[in-house]
ZAKOL-612952 format. One record per atom (N, C-alpha, C, O): residue number from 1; y, z, x. Coordinates in nm, 4 decimals, padded with zeros to 6 digits. Layout:
# residues N
node pos NUM, yy Y, zz Z, xx X
...
This chain:
# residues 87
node pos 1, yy -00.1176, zz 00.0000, xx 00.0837
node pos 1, yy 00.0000, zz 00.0000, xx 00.0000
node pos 1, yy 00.1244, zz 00.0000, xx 00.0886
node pos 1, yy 00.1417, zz 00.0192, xx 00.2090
node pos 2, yy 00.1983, zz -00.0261, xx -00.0057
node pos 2, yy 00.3680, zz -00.0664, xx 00.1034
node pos 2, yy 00.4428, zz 00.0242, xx 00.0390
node pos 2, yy 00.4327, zz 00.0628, xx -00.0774
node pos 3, yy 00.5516, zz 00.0690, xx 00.1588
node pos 3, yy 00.6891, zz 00.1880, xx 00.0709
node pos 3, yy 00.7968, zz 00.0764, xx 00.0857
node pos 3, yy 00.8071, zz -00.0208, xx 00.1605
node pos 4, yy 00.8702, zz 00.1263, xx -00.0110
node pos 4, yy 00.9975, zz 00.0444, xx -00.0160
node pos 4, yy 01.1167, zz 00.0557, xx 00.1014
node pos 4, yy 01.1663, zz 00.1656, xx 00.1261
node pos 5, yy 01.1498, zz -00.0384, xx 00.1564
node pos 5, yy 01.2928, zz -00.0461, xx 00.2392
node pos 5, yy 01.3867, zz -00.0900, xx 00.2016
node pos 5, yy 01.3825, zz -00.1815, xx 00.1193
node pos 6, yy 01.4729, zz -00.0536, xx 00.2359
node pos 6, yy 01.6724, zz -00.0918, xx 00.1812
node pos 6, yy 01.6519, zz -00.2150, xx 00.1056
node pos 6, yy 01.6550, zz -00.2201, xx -00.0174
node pos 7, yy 01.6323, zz -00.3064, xx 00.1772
node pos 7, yy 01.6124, zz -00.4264, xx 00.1000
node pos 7, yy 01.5294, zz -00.4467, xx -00.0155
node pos 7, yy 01.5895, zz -00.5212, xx -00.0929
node pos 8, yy 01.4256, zz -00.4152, xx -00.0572
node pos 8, yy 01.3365, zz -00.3609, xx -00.1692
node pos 8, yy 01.4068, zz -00.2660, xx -00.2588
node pos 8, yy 01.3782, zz -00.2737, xx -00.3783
node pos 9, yy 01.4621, zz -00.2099, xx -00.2348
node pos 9, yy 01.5228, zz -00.0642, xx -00.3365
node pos 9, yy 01.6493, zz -00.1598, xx -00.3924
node pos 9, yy 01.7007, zz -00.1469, xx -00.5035
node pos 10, yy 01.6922, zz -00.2694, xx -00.2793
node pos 10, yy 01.8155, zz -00.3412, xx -00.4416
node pos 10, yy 01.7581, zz -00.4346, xx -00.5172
node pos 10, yy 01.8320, zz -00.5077, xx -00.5832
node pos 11, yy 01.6300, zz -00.4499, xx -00.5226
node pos 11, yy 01.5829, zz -00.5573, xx -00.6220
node pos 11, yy 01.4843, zz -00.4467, xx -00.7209
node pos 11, yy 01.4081, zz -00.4646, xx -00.8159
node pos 12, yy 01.5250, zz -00.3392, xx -00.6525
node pos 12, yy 01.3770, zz -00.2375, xx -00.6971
node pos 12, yy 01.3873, zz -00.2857, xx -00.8705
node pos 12, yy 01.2795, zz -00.3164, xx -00.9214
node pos 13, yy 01.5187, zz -00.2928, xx -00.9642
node pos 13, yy 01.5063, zz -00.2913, xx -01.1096
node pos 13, yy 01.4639, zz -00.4045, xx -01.1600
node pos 13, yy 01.4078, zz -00.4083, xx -01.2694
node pos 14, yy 01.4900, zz -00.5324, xx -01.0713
node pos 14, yy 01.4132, zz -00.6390, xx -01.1210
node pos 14, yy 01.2743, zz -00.6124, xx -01.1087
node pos 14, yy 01.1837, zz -00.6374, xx -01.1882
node pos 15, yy 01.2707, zz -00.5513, xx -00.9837
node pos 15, yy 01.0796, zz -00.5268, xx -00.9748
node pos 15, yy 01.0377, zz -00.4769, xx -01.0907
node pos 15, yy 00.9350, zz -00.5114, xx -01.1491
node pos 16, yy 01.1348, zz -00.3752, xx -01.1351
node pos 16, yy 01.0287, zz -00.2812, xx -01.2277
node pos 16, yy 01.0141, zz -00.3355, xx -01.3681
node pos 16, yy 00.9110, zz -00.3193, xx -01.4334
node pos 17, yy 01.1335, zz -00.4085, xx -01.4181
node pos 17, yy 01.1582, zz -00.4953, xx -01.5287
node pos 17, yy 00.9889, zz -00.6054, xx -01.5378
node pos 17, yy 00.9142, zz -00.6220, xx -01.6342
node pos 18, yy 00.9784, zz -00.6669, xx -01.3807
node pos 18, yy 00.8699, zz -00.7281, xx -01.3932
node pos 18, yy 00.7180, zz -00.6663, xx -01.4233
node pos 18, yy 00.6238, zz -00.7056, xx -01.4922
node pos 19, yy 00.7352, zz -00.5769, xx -01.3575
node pos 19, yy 00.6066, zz -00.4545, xx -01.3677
node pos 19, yy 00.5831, zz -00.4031, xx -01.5193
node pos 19, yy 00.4724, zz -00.3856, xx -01.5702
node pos 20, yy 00.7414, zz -00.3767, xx -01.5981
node pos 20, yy 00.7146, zz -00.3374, xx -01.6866
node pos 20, yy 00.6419, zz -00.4733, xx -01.7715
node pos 20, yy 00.5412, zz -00.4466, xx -01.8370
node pos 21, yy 00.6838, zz -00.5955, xx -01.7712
node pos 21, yy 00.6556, zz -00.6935, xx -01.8562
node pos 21, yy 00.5122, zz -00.7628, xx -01.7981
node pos 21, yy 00.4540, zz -00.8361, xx -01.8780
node pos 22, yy 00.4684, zz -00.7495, xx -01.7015
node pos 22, yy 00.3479, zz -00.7955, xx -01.6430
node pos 22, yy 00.2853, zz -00.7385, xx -01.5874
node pos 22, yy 00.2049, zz -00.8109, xx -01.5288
node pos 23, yy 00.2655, zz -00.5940, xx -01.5589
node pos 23, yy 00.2366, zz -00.5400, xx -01.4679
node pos 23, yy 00.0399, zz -00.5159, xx -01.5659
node pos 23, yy 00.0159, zz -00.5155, xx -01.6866
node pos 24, yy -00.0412, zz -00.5028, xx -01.4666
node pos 24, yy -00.1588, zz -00.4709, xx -01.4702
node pos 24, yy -00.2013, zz -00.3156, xx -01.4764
node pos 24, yy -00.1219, zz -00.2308, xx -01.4357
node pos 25, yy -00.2917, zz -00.2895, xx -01.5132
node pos 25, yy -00.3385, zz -00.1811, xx -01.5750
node pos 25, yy -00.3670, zz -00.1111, xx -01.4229
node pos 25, yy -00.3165, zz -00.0001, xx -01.4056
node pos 26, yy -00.4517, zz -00.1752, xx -01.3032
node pos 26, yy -00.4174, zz -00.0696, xx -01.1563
node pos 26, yy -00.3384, zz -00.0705, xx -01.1394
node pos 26, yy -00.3165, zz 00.0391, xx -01.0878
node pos 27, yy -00.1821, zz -00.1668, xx -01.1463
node pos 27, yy -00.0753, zz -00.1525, xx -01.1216
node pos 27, yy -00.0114, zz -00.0135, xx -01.1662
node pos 27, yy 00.0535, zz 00.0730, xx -01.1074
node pos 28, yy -00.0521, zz -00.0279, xx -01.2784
node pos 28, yy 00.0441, zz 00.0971, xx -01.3736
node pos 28, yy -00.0231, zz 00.2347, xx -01.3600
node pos 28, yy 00.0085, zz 00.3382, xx -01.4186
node pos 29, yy -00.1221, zz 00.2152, xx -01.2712
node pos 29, yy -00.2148, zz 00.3287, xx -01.1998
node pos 29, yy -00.1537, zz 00.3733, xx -01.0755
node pos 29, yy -00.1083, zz 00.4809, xx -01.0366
node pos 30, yy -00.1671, zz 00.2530, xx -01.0234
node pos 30, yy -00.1129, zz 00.2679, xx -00.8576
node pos 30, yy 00.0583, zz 00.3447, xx -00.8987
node pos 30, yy 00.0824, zz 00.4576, xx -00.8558
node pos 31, yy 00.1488, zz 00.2793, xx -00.9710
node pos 31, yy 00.2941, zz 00.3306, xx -00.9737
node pos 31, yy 00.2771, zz 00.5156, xx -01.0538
node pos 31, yy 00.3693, zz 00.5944, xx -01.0745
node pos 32, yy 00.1690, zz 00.5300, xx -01.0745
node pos 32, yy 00.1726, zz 00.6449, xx -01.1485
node pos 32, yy 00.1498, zz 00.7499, xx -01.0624
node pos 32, yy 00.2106, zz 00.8561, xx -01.0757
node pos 33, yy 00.0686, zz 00.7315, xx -00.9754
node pos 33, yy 00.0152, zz 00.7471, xx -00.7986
node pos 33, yy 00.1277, zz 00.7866, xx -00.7101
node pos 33, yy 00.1118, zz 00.8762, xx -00.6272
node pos 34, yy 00.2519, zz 00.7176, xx -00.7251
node pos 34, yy 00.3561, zz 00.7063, xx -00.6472
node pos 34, yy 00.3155, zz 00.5891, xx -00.5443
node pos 34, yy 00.3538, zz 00.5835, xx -00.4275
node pos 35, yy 00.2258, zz 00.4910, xx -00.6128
node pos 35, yy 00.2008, zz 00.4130, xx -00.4807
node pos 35, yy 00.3149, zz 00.2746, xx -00.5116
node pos 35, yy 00.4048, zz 00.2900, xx -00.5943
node pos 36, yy 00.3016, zz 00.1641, xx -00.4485
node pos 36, yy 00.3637, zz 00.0522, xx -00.4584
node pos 36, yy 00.3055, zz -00.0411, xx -00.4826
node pos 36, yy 00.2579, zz -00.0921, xx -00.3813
node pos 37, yy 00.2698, zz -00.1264, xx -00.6322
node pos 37, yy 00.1563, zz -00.1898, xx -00.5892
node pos 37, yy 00.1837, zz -00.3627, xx -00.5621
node pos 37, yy 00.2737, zz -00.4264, xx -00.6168
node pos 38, yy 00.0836, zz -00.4189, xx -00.4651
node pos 38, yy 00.1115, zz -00.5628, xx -00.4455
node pos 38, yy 00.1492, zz -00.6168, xx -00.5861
node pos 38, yy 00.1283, zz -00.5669, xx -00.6967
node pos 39, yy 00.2260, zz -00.7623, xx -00.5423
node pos 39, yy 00.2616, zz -00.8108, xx -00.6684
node pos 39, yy 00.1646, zz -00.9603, xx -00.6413
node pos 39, yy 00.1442, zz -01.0171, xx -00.5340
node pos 40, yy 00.1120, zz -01.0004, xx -00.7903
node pos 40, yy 00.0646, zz -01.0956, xx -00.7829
node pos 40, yy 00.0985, zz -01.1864, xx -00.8181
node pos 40, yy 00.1556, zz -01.1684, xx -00.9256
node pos 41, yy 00.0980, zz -01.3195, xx -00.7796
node pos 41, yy 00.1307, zz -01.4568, xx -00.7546
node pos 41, yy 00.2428, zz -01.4594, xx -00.8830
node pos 41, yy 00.3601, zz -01.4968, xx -00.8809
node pos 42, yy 00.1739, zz -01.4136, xx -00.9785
node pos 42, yy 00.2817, zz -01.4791, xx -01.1101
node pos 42, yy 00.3564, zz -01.4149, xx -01.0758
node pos 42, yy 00.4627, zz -01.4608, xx -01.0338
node pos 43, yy 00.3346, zz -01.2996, xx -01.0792
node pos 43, yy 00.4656, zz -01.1726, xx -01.0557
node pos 43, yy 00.5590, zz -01.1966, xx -00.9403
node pos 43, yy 00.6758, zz -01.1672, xx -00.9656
node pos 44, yy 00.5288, zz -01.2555, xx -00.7869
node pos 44, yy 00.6034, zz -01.3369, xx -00.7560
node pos 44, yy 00.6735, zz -01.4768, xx -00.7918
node pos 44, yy 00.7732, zz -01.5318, xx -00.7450
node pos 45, yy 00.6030, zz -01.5054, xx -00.8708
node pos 45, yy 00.6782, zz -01.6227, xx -00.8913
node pos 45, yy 00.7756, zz -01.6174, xx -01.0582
node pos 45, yy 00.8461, zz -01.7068, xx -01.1052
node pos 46, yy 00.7517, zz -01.5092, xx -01.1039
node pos 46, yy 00.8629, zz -01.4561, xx -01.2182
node pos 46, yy 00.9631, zz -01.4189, xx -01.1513
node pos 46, yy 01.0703, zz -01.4604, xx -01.1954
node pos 47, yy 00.9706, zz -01.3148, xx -01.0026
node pos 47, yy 01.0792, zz -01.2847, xx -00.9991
node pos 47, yy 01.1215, zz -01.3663, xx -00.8528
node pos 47, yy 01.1652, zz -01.3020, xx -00.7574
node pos 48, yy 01.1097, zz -01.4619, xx -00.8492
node pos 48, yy 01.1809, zz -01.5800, xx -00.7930
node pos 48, yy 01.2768, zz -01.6377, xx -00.8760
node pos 48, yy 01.3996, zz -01.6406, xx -00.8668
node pos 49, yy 01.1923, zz -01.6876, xx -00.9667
node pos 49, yy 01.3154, zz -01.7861, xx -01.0408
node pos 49, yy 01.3383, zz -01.6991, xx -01.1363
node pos 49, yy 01.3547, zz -01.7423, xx -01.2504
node pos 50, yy 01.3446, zz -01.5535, xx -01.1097
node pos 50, yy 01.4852, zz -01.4442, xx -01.1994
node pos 50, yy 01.5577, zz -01.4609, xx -01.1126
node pos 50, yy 01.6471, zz -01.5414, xx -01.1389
node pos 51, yy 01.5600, zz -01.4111, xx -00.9982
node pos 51, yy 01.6440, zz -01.4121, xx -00.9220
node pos 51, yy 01.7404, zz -01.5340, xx -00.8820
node pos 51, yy 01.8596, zz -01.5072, xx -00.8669
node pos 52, yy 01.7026, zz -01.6490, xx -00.8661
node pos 52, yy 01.7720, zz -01.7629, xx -00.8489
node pos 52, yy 01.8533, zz -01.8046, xx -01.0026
node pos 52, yy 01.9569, zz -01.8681, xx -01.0225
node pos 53, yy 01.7621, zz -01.7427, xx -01.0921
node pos 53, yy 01.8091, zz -01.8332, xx -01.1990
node pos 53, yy 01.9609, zz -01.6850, xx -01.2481
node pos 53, yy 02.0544, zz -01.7069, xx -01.3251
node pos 54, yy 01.9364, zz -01.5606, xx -01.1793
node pos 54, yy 02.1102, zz -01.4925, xx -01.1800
node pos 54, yy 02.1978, zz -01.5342, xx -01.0766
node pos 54, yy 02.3207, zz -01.5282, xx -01.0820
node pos 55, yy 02.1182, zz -01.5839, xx -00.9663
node pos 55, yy 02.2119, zz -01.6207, xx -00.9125
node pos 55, yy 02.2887, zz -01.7510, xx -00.8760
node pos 55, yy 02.3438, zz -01.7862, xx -00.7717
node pos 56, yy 02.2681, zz -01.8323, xx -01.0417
node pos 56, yy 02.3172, zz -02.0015, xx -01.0389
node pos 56, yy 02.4096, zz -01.8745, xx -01.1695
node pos 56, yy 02.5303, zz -01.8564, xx -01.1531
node pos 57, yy 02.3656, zz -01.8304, xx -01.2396
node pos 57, yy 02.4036, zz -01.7779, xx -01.3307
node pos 57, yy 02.5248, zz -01.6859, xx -01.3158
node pos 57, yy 02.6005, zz -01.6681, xx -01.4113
node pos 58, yy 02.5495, zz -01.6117, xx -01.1663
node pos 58, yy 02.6645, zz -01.5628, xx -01.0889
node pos 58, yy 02.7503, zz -01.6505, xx -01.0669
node pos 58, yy 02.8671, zz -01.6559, xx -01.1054
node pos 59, yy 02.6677, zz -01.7492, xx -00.9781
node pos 59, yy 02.7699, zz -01.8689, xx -00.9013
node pos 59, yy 02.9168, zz -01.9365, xx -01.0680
node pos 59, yy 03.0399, zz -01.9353, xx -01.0679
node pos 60, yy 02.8011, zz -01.9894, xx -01.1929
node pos 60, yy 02.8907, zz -02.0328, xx -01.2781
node pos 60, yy 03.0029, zz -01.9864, xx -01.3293
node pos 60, yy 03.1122, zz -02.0389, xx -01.3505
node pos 61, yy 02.9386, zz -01.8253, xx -01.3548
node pos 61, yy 03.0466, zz -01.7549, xx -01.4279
node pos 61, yy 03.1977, zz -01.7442, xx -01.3063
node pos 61, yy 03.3139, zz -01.7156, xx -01.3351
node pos 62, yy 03.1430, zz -01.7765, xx -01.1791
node pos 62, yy 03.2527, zz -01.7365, xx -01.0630
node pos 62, yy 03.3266, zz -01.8942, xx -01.0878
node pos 62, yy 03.4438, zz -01.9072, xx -01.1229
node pos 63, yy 03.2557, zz -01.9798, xx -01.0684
node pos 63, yy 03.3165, zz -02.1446, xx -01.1035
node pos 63, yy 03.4245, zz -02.1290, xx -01.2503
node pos 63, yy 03.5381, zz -02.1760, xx -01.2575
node pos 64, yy 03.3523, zz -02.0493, xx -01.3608
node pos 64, yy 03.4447, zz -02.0278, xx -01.4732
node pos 64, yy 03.5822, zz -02.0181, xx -01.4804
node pos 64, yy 03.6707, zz -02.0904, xx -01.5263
node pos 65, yy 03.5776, zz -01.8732, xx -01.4040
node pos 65, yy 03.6898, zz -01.7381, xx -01.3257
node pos 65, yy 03.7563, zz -01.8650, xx -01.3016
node pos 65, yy 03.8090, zz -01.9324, xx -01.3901
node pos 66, yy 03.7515, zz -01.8974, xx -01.1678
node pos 66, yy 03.8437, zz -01.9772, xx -01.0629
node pos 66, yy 03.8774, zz -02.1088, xx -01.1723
node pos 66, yy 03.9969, zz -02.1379, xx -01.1707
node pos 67, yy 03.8204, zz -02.1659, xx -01.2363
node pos 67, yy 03.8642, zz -02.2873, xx -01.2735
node pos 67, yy 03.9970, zz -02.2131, xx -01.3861
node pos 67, yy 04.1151, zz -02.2478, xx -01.3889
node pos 68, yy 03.9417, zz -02.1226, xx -01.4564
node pos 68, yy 04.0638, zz -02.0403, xx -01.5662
node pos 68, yy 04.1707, zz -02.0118, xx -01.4957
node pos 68, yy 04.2813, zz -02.0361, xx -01.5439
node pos 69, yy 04.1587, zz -01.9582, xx -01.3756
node pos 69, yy 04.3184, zz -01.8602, xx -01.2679
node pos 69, yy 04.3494, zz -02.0137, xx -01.2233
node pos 69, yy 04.4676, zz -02.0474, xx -01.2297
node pos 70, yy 04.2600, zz -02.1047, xx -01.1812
node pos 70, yy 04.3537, zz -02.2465, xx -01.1704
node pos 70, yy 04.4757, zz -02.3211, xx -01.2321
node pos 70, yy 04.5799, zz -02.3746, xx -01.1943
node pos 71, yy 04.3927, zz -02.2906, xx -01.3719
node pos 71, yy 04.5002, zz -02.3683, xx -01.4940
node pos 71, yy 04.5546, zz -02.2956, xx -01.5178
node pos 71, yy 04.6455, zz -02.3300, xx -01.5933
node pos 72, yy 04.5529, zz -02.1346, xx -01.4795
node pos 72, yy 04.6808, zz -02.0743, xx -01.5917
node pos 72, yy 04.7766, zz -02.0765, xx -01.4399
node pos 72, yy 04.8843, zz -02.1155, xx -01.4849
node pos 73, yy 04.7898, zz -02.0651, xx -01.3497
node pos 73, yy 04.8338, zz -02.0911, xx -01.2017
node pos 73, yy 04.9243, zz -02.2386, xx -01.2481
node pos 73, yy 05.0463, zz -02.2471, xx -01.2627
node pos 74, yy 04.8357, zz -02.3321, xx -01.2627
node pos 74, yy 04.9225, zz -02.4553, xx -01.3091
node pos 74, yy 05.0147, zz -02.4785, xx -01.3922
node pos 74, yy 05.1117, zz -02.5541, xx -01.3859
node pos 75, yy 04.9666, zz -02.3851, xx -01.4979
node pos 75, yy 05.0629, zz -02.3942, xx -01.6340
node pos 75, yy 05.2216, zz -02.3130, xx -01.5872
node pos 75, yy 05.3322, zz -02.3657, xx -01.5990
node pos 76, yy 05.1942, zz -02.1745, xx -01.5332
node pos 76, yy 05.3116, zz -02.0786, xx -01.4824
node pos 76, yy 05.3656, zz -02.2114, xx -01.3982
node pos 76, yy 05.4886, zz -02.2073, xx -01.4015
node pos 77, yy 05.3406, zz -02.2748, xx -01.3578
node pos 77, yy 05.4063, zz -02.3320, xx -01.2439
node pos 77, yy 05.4973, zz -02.4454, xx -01.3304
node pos 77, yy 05.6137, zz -02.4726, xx -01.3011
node pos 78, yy 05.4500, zz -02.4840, xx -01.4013
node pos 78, yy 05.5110, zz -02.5922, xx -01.5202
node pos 78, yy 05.6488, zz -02.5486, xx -01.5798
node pos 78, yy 05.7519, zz -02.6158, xx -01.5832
node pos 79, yy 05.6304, zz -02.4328, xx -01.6220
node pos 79, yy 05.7381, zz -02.3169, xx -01.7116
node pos 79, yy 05.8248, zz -02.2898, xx -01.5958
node pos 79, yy 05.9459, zz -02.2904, xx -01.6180
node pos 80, yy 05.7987, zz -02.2746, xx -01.5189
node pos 80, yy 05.9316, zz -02.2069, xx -01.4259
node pos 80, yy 06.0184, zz -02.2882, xx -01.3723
node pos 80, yy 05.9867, zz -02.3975, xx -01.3252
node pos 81, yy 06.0835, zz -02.2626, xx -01.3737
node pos 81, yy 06.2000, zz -02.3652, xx -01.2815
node pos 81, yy 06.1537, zz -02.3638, xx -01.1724
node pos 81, yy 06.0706, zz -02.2809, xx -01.1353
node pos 82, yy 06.2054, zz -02.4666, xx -01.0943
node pos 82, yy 06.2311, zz -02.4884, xx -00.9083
node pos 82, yy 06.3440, zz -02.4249, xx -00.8685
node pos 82, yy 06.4298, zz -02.3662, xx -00.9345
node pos 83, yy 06.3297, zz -02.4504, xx -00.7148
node pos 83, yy 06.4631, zz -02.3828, xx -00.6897
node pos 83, yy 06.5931, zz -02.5277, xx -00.7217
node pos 83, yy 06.5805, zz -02.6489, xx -00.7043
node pos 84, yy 06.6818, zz -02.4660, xx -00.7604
node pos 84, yy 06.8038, zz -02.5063, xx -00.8114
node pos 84, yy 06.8860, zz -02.5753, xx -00.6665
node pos 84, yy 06.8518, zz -02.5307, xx -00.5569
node pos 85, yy 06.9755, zz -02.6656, xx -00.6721
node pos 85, yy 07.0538, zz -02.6644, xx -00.5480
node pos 85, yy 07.1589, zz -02.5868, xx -00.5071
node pos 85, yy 07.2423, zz -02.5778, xx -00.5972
node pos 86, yy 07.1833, zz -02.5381, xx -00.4264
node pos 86, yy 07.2423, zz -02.4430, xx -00.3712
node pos 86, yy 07.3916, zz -02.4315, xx -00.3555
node pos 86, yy 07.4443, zz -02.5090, xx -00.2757
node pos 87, yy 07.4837, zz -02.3265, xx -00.4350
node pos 87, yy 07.6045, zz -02.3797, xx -00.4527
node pos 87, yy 07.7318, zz -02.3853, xx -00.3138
node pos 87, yy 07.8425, zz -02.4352, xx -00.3335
């Protein structure tokens, strides 16, 4: 069995989300244990494309953001005057 490291403990809630939704009956033995248990193939490959699929799902909502502070950036810029010539 494996213990968790730094890197493991920030995905630890996706892990467990997966465990909870797929997890196997030694699994749910082994975690009861305090052990860690291997993940199997599906279970890797569920939380692959969770993970990729939050983080296209991060990337957009950030593409959103920036494209919104763009246009309202553009619009303020429309409304305001320039500088004036100088008397």
């Amino acid at each position: 069995m494996t213990r968790l490291t730094g890197a493991d403990q920030r995905s630890a809630p996706v892990t467990g989300l997966i465990h909870l939704f797929t997890g196997t009956q030694v699994q749910w033995l082994l975690i009861r244990m305090g052990r860690v248990p291997q993940p199997t193939q599906a279970q890797v490959h569920t939380f692959t494309s969770l993970t990729w699929g939050l983080l296209v799902l991060d990337a957009l909502l950030g593409v959103a953001v920036l494209r919104g502070r763009w246009r309202e950036a553009l619009a303020l810029e429309r409304v305001q005057p320039g500088p004036g010539p100088s008397p």
